[in-house]
N, C-alpha and C positions, 0 to 999 in steps of 0.2 A: 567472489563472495562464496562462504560454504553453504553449501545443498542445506533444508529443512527436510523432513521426510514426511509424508502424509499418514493417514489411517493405516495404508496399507504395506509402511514402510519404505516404500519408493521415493528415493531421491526428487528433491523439488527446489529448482534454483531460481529465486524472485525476478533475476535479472530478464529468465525468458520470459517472460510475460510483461506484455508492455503495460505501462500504470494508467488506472482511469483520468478520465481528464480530470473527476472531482481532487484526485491527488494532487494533479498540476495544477492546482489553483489554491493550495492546503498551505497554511502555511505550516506543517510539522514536516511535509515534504525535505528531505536530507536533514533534519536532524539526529543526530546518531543518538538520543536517549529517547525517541520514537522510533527509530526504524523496527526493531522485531516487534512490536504490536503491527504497526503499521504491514508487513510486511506476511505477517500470519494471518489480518485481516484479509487482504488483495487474495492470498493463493487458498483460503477458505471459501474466496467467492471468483474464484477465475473460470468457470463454466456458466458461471451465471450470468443473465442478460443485461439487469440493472444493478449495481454497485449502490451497498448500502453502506454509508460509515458513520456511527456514533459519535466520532470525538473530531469529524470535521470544522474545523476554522479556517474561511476563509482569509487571503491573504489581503491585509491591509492596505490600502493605494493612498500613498503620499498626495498631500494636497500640494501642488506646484505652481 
């Protein structure tokens, strides 16, 4: 994946930072027409404690 670059210019690769669990439960998780929102949200807030995200939907569980 290529680098984003922060405020300060420095290189910033989404892959090293591992994703909130709220992602892993998102259903926009691996769609490629969300990933860069997705993807500048997470490394906007990777020093932060709690993980805040706007456009979260959880992912729907088949009734079986």
């Amino acid at each position: 994946m290529s680098p984003y670059f922060d405020d300060d210019g420095t290189k910033v690769y989404p892959d090293m930072y591992p994703k909130p669990g709220l992602c892993l439960v998102c259903k926009k998780v691996g769609k490629s027409d969300e990933e860069l929102l997705c993807n500048l949200n997470r490394l906007d807030q990777r020093k932060e404690i709690d993980f805040k995200c706007g456009t979260f939907e959880p992912i729907e569980k088949s009734n079986r």
